[in-house]
Legacy VTK file of the C-alpha trace (Angstrom):
# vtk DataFile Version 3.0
C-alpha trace
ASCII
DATASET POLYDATA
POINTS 275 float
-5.794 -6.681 16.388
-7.092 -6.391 12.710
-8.875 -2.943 13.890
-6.778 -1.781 16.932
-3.133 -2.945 16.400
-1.644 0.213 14.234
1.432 -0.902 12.265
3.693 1.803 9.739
2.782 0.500 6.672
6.030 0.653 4.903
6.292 0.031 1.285
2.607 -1.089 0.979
2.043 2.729 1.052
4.115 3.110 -2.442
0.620 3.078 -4.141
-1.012 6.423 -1.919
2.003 8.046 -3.059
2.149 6.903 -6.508
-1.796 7.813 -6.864
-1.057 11.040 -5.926
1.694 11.452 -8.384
-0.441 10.671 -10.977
-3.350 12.827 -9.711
-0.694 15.847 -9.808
1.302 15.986 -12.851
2.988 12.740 -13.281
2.210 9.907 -15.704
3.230 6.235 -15.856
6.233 6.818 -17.568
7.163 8.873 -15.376
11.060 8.898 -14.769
13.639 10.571 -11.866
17.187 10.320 -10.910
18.656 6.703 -11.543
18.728 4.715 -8.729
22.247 3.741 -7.406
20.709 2.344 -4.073
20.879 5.840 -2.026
19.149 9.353 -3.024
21.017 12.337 -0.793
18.692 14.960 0.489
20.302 17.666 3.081
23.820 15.893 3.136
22.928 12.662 3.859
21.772 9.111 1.936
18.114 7.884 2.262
18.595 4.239 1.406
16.917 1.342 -1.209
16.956 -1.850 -0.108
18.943 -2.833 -2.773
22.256 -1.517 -2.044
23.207 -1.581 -6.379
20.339 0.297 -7.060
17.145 -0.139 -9.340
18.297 2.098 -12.147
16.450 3.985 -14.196
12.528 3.276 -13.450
8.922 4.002 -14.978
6.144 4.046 -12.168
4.618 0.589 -12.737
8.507 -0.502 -12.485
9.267 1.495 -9.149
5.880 -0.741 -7.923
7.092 -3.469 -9.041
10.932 -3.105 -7.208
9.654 -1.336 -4.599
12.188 1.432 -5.495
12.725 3.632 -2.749
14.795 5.920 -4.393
11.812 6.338 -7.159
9.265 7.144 -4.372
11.959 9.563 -2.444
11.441 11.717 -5.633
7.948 11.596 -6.441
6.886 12.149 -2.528
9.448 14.904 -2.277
7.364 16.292 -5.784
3.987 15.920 -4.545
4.718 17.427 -1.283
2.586 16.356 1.880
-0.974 18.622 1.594
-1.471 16.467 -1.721
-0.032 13.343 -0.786
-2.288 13.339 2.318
-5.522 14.107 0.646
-4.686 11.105 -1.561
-4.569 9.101 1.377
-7.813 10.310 2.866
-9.835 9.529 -0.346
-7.909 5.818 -0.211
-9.616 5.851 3.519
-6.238 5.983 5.435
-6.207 7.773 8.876
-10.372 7.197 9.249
-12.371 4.368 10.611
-13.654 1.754 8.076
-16.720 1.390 9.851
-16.520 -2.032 10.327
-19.543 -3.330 12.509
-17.343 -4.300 15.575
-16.674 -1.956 18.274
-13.316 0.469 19.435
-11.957 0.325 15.698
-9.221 2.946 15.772
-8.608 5.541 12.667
-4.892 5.141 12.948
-2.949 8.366 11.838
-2.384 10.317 8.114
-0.042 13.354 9.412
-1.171 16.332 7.872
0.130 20.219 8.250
-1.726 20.282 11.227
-0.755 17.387 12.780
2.578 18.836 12.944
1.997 22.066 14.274
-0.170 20.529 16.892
3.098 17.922 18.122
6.435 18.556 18.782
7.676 17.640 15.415
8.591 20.438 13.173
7.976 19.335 9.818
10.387 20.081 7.178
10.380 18.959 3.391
12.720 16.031 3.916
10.183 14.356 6.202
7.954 13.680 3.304
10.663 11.272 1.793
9.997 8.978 4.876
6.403 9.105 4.652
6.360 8.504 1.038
7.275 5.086 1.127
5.226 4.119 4.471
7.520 4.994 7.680
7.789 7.917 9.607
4.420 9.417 11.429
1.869 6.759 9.013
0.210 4.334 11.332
-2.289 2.067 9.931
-5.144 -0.638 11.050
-4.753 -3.704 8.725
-8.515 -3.357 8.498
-7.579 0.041 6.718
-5.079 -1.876 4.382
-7.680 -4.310 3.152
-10.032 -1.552 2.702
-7.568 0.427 0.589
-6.602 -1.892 -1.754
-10.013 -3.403 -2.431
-10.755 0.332 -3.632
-7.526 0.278 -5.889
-8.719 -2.991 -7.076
-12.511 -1.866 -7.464
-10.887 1.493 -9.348
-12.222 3.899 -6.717
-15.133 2.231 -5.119
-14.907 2.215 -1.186
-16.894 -0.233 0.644
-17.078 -0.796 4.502
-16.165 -3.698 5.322
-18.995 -5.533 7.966
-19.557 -9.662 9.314
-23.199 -8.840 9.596
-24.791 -8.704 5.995
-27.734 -6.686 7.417
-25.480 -3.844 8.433
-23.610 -3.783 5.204
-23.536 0.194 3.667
-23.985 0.682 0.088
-20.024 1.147 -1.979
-20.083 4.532 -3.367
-17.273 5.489 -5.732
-14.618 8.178 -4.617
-14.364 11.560 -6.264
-10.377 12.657 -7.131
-8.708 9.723 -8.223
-9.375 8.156 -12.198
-9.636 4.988 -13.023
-7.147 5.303 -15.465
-4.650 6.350 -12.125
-5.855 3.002 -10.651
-5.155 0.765 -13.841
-1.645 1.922 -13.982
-0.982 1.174 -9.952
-2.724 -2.231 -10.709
-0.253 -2.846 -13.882
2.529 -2.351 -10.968
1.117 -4.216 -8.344
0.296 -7.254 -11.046
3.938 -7.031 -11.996
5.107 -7.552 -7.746
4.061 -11.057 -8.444
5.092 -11.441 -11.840
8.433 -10.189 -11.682
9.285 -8.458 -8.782
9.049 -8.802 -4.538
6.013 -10.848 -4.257
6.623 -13.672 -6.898
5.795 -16.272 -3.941
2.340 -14.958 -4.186
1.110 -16.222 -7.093
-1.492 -18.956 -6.953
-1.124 -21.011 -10.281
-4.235 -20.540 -12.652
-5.160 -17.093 -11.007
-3.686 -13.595 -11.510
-2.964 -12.025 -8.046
-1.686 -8.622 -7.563
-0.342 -7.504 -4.529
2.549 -5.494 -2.750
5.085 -6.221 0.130
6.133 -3.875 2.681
8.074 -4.004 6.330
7.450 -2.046 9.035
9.960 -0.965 11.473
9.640 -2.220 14.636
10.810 -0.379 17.988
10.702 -3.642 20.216
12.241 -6.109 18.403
12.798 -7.749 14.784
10.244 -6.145 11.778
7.151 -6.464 10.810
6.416 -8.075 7.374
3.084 -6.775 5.522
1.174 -7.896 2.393
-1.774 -6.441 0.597
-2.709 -7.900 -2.536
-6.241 -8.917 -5.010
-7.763 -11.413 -7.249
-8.273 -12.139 -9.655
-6.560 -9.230 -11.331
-9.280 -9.166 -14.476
-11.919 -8.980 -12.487
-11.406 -8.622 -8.572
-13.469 -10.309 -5.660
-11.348 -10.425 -3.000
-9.122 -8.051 -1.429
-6.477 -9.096 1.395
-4.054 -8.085 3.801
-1.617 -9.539 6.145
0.533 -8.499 8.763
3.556 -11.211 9.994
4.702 -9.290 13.565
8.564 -9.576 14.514
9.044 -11.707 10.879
12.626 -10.109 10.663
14.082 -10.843 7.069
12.460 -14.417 6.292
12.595 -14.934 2.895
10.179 -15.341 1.453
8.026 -12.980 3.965
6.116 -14.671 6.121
3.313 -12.220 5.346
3.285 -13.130 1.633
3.336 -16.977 2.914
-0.143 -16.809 4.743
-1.205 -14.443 2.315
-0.754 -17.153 -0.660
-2.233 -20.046 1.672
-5.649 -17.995 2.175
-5.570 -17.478 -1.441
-5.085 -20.625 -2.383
-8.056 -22.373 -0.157
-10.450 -19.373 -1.449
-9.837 -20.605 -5.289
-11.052 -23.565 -3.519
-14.329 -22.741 -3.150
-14.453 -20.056 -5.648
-12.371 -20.940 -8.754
-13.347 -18.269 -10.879
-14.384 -15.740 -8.376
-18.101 -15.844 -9.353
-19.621 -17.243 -6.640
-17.978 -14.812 -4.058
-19.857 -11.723 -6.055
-23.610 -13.263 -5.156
LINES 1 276
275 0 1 2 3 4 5 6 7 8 9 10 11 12 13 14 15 16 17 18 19 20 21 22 23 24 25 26 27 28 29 30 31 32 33 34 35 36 37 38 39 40 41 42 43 44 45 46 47 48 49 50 51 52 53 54 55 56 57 58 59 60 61 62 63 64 65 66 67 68 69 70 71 72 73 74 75 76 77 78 79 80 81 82 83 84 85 86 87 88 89 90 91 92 93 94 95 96 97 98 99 100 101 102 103 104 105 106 107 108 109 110 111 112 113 114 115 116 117 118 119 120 121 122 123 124 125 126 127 128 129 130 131 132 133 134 135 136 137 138 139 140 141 142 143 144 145 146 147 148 149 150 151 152 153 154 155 156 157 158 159 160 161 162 163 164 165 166 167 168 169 170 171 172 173 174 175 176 177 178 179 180 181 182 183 184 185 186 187 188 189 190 191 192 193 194 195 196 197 198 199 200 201 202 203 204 205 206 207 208 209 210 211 212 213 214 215 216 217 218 219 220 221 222 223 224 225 226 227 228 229 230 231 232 233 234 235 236 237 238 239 240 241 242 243 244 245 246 247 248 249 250 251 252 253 254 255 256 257 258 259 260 261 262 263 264 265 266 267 268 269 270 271 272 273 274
């Protein structure tokens, strides 16, 4: 399921989108419209999930609160031919090549995807796919992949089981480092202070993000992507908790700490994993 089960990748998608924002104009102190817990685009609300609203956000802050509202605005700026070639350099909508057979590439919409379907796109689309719903589908294979190259700051590795068929990392053209620090100061303030404080293992510094995906057939999905230690990473996760619904906290961000927790095991300070 970790290569052929596609899941929307909700708000664990906030980072593509924030990436590109920075890639295009924006900065981490970067601000928009308060947020009151709606944003109206073509007479009607698109929704935060916290109905009073985040206020008045920087971008490490909107990762932090997962601030719909914030990433409304800055998708709606970016618009979707930049957004999406964010995504492609993050590895999103491609096969990982992991060495394990039918892998699927999931789906990144792009202009052409929508002239080739039945879905007209139209600028208010792009608020949707900003924060990880609408057309996105994703692998989880694809979400660990992703945020080991946010962790890495731009160096994309296949993943592989089979240490003889591993591919040498090569570092991605398009995105800074200095892009990548300030989504990690966000992501390292989800378990600090904001929607993943459950994740933290005590004497490590994990960074992560939560998301939910919508699910057509019954209650949601609950997602995590996260990596340790923050200073210095060697591990990069994701989890997917299917028909989770609104546990609290996620389910996803449960198992997600547990794995952690038995890696520090072995590996206290991450050293041994790099050999």
């Amino acid at each position: 399921r970790a290569i052929q089960a596609t899941y929307p990748p909700g708000s664990t998608f906030k980072m593509v989108t924030a990436l590109a924002g920075l890639e295009n104009g924006f900065s981490r102190s970067s601000r928009f419209s308060p947020c009151h817990g709606s944003y109206f685009y073509g007479g009607r609300p698109f929704k935060c999930w916290k109905a009073g609203g985040h206020g008045s956000l920087d971008l490490p802050g909107a990762i932090a609160n997962s601030c719909n509202v914030y990433f409304y605005q800055l998708g709606r700026a970016v618009g979707l031919e930049k957004w999406q070639k964010t995504g492609e350099l993050l590895g999103i909508g491609a096969r990982t090549g992991i060495d394990i057979d039918d892998e699927v590439s999931g789906r990144l919409p792009t202009v052409e995807y929508y002239k080739t379907t039945d879905r007209y796109y139209s600028p208010g689309m792009m608020l949707n796919l900003a924060i990880g719903q609408g057309e996105n589908d994703v692998t989880i294979i694809q979400l660990a992949q992703y945020v080991g190259i946010i962790a890495s700051e731009g160096i994309k590795a296949a993943p592989h089981l089979d240490k003889d068929m591993a591919v040498k990392p090569e570092r991605i053209e398009g995105i800074s480092r200095e892009s990548f620090r300030v989504v990690k100061e966000g992501m390292l303030r989800v378990v600090t202070e904001g929607t993943a404080r459950s994740a933290g293992v005590p004497g490590h510094m994990v960074a992560g993000k939560t998301g939910t995906a919508q699910n057509p057939h019954g209650a949601d999905h609950k997602l995590f992507v996260g990596f340790a230690p923050y200073d210095e990473p060697t591990i990069a996760i994701a989890c997917v908790a299917e028909n989770a619904g609104d546990q609290i906290p996620s389910r996803a961000v449960t198992v997600a700490r547990r794995f952690l927790e038995e890696y520090f095991k072995d590996y206290p300070d991450g050293t041994a994993a790099k050999q």
